[in-house]
Residue, then its C-alpha position, 0 to 999 in steps of 0.5 A: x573878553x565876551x559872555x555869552x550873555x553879557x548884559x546884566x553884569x554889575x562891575x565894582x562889587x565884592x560879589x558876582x552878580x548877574x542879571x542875566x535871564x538865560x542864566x537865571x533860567x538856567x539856574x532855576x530849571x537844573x534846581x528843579x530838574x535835579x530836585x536840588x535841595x536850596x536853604x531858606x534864610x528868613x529876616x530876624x531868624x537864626x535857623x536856617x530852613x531846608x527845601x527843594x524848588x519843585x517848578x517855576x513859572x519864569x514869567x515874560x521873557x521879554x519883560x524889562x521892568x522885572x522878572x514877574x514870574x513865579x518859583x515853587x517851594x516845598x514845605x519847610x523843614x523844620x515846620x515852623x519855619x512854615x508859618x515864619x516865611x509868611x510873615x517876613x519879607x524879603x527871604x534869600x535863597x541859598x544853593x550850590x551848583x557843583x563846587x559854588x555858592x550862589x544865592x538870590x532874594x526873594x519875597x513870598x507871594x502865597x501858598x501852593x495848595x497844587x496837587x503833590x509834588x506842588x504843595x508848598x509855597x510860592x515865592x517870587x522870580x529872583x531878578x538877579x543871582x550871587x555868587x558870593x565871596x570870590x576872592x579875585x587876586x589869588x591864584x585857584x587850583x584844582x583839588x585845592x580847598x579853593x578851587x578854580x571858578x572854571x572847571x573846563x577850557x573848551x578849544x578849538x583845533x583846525x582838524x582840515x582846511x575849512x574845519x576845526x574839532x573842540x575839545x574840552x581840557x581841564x582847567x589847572x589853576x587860575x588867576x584874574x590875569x592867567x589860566x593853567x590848562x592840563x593838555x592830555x595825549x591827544x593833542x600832544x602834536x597841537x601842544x609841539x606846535x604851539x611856541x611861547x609868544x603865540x596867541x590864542x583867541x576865543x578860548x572857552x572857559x566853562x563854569x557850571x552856569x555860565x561861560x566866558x570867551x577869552x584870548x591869550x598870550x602862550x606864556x609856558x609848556x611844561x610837563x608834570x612827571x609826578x602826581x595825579x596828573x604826571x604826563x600831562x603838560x601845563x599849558x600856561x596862558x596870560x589873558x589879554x583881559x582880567x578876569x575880574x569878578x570870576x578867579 
């Protein structure tokens, strides 16, 4: 099994952690971007303070001994925690991204007094993020309460000699040893090529900020006749990895 950026990783902890700069970056600029509101949690403090990331300054990439750089928050909101984010340290940072509930730890450095949409404060660079309280043992499946961590498989079909096309299908159920793929009519004529047994290699699983590579064992085919998904067939696959820290 291969992460696209797979230094950073912590292993043997309830939560996924990573560590990983792309990623963070990644996190950081779509919050921004997309003017996601996050949740403020101060020490010691029973309410919960609302705020958007407004810019950042991502600091040294290159840099091993820490982040260094810089995130800018809007006020919060209710006011007071306005004052209260000043006076204790570390805070966490809360937000989802689709389905998921990550998190990082801060520390406040000082007040924005840039010209809107800047005012605010400054907070420090998160090192690593969290995604918290992921089961890893139970099978996930979509439009379920708890559903897969990987929303889409990305693969790749030979389409010529030399050439192959990817295609992005939907991600049915998922467990830390085995993925459930929808395959659709458009690939019906790879799907009756595909025989139990076969294996497939660097299949693709994508979840809103990051994506793992993983190779697998043809377990099952079977077509759904009923519900939303009637004439789709599953396509059931056991990885040659766990997928620990992610189903």
């Amino acid at each position: 099994m291969k992460l696209y950026v797979p230094e950073g990783t912590e292993q043997g902890m309830p939560d996924f952690i990573t560590k990983s700069k792309a990623r963070i970056r990644q996190a950081i600029d779509y919050l921004a971007v997309h003017r996601t509101p996050i949740t403020v949690k101060i020490e010691w403090e029973p309410t919960f303070f609302d705020s958007m990331i407004v810019k950042a300054d991502h600091g040294n990439p290159l840099s091993k001994t820490g982040a260094g750089g810089r995130v800018f928050i809007q006020w919060l909101s209710p006011p007071r925690g306005n004052n209260l984010i000043q006076s204790v340290s570390p805070v966490q940072v809360r937000f989802s991204l689709g389905k998921y509930k990550l998190a990082f730890t801060s520390h406040y450095i000082t007040k924005s007094l840039e010209s809107p949409p800047y005012l605010g404060h400054i907070i420090t660079y998160p090192e690593a993020l969290v995604l918290a309280d992921r089961r890893r043992s139970d099978r996930h499946e979509v439009d379920s309460n708890v559903a897969p961590f990987f929303a889409e498989a990305r693969i790749k079909v030979r389409a010529g000699r030399s050439k192959k096309k990817a295609y992005d299908l939907k991600v049915f159920d998922v467990s830390e040893s085995g993925v459930g793929i929808l395959v659709g009519k458009e690939l019906f004529n790879w799907l009756e090529q595909i025989g139990i047994g076969d294996r497939l290699k660097e299949v693709e699983l994508c979840a809103p900020w990051t994506i793992v590579r993983v190779d697998g064992t043809v377990r099952h085919k079977s077509r759904i006749r009923e519900g939303e998904y009637s004439d789709y067939h599953l396509l059931g696959i056991e990885l040659a990895e766990k997928l620990e820290h992610y189903a």
